[in-house]
C-alpha positions in Angstrom: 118.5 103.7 99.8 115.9 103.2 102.8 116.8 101.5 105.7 113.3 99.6 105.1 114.5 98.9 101.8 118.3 98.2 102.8 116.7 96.2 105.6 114.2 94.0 102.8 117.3 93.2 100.6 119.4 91.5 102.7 116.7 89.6 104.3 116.0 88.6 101.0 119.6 87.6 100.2 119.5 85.4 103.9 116.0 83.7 102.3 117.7 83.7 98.9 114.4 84.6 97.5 113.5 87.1 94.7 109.7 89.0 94.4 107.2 86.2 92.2 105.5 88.4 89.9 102.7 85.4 89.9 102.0 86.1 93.1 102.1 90.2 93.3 104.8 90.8 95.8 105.2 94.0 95.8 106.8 94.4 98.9 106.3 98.1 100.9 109.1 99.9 102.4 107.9 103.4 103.0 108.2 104.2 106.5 105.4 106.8 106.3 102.8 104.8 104.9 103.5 101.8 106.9 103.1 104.1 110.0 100.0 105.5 108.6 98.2 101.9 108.4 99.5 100.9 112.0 98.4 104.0 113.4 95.4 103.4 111.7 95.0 100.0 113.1 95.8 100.8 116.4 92.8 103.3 116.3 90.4 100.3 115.7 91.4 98.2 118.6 91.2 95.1 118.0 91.5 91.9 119.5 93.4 90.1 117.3 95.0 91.1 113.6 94.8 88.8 110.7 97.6 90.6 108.1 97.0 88.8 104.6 100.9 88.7 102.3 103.3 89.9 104.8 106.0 89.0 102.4 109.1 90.4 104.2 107.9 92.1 106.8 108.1 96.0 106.6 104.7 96.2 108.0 104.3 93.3 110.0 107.4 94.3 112.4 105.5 97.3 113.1 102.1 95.5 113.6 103.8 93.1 116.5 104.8 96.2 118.3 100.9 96.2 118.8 100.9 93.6 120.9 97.8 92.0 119.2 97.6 88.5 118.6 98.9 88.6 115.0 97.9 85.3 112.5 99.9 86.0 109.3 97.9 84.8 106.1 100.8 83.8 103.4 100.9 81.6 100.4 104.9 81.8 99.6 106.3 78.6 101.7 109.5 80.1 101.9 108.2 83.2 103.7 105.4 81.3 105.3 108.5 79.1 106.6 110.3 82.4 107.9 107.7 84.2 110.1 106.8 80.6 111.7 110.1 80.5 112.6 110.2 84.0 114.1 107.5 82.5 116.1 104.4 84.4 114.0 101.1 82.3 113.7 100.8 81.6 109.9 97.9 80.1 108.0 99.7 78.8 104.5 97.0 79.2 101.9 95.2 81.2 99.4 94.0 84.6 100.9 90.8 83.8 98.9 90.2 80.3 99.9 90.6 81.8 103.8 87.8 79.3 105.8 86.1 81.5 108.5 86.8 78.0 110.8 90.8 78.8 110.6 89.9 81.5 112.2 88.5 81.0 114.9 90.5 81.8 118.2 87.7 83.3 120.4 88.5 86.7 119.7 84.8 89.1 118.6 86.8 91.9 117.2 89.1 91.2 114.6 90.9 93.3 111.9 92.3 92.5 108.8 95.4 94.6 107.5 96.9 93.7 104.5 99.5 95.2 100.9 97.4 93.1 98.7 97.6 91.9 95.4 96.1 94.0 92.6 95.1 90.9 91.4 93.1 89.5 94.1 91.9 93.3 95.7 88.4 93.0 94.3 87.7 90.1 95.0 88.8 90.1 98.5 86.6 92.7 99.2 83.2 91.2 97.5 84.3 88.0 99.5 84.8 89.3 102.9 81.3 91.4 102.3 79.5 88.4 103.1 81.0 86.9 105.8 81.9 88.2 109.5 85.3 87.4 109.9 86.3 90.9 110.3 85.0 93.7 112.1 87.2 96.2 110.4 90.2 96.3 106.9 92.8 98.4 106.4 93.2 97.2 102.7 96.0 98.5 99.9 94.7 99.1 96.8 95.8 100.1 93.0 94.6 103.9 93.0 91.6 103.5 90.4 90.3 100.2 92.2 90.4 102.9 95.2 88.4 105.3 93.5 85.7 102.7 92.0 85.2 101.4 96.0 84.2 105.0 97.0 82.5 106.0 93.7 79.3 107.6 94.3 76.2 107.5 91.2 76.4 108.7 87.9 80.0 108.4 87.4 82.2 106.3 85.3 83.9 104.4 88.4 80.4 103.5 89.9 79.5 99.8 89.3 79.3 96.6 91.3 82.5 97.0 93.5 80.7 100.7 94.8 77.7 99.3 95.6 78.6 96.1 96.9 81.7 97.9 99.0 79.5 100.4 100.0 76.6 98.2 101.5 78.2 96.7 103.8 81.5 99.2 104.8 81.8 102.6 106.0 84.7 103.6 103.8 87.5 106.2 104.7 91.1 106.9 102.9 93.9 106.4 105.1 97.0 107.7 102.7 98.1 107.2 99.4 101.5 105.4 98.1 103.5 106.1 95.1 105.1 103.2 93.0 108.7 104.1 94.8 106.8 103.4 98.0 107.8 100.0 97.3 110.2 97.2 95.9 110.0 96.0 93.0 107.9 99.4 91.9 104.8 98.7 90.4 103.5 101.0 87.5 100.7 102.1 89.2 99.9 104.7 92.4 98.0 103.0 95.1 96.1 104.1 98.2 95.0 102.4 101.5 91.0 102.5 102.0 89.9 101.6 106.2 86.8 99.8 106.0 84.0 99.7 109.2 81.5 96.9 108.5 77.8 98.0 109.1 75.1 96.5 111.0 74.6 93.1 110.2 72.1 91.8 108.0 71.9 94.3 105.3 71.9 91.9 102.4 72.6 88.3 101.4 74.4 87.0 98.7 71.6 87.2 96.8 72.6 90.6 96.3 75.4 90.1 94.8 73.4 88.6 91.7 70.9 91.3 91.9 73.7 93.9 90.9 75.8 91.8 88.9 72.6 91.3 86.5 71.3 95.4 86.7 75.2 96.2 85.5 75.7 93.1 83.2 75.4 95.7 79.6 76.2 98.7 81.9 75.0 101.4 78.5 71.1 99.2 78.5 68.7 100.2 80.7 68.3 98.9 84.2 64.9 97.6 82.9 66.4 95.7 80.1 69.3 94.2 82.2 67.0 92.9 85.2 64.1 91.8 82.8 61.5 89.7 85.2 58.2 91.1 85.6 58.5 94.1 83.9 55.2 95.9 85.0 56.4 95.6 88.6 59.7 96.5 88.3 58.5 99.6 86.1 56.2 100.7 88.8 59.0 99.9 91.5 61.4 102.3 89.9 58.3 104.8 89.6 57.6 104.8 93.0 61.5 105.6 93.8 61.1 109.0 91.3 62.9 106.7 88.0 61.5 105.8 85.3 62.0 103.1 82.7 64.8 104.4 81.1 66.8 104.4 84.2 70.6 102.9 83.8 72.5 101.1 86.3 74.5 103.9 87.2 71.9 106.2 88.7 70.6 104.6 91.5 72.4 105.1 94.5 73.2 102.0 97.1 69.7 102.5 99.1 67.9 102.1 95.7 69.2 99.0 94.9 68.8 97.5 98.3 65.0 98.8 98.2 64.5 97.6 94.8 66.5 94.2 95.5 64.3 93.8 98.5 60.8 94.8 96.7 61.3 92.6 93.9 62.2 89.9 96.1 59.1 90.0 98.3 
């Protein structure tokens, strides 16, 4: 056994606590990946770290040796209870119902680092898109929710998440985890994605509709899923070299922003 892992179970057994399936504790013990994401966020520099679940605390020992103002982000009151007592800044909620105004600390460059939930990875991402809490993510992800983040056109993983993910985040792959890279061991393989937002102001929310509608029958084409004015979006998709029997899965990111932003006009 680990030392991580040996480590995890008897703080465990102190807490008397066990992993809640409800709220996907999956806790990570691998020393190599945990290094790999605090290197990784020690590359970005940031001012502050916001770590979302940090359940028992393989990772988040390693991200105090940072020295970075660390606000922990934890929904378990029994844990949430533990790092306040260890004198860690926690914010007892809902990592999806995070306000922007809890926050707020007078720090410009902020990172978020978290193991999250499978459940609640998707979402988290689309969320955080569109608002500018965090300059930078090191985010854990289930392998194939990995793989539809960096999917590029024409492929089966492409689809909202790509496009969305893509729009706003530079995207790079930090290092992958097996399912014994952590306790209890999930049945999937998962892999850590850094995230660099880009420049400000590259779509609203608005956006998010926009796509949502052109993949809502993802085998129909684009035309047929976006409906509107249909002689203007037809000589839209003309102009960009497609024609009307274009599906959602061939244009790239640019093309829906230019096609989001011409039929909005």
């Amino acid at each position: 056994m680990s030392s991580v892992k040996s480590a995890l179970i008897e703080r465990m057994r102190e807490l008397d606590i066990e992993p809640k399936r409800s709220l996907g504790q999956n806790f990570l013990i691998d020393e190599y990946v945990i290094d790999q994401i605090v290197k990784c966020a020690r590359a970005l520099e940031p001012e502050r770290i916001v770590e979302i679940g940090p359940g028992l605390g393989a990772l988040t020992e390693k991200l105090l040796t940072l020295k970075k103002w660390l606000v922990v982000v934890e929904l378990d009151r029994k844990i949430a209870s533990y790092w306040r007592k260890r004198g860690v800044e926690v914010i007892e909620t809902d990592a999806l119902e995070l306000d922007e105004r809890q926050l707020d600390g007078g720090a410009s460059k902020w990172a978020l680092v978290s193991n999250l939930p499978y459940q609640i990875s998707s979402r988290l991402v689309i969320e955080q898109s569109f608002t500018h809490s965090f300059e930078s993510m090191i985010l854990m992800f289930q392998k194939e929710v990995a793989e539809r983040l960096l999917a590029r056109p024409r492929t089966h993983d492409y689809g909202l998440l790509s496009i969305i993910a893509q729009t706003f985040w530079a995207m790079e792959v930090v290092v992958d985890a097996s399912p014994e890279s952590f306790y209890p061991k999930p049945k999937v393989a998962s892999r850590v994605l850094k995230f660099t937002r880009k420049p400000s102001g590259t779509a609203d929310r608005d956006f998010l509709t926009f796509v949502k509608r052109a993949f809502q029958f993802r085998r129909k084409f684009l035309t047929k899923n976006l409906k509107g004015d249909m002689a203007r979006l037809k000589a839209e998709l003309a102009a960009m070299g497609l024609n009307e029997t274009a599906r959602p899965e061939e244009l790239s990111v640019e093309q829906y922003l230019l096609l989001y932003r011409k039929l909005k006009t």
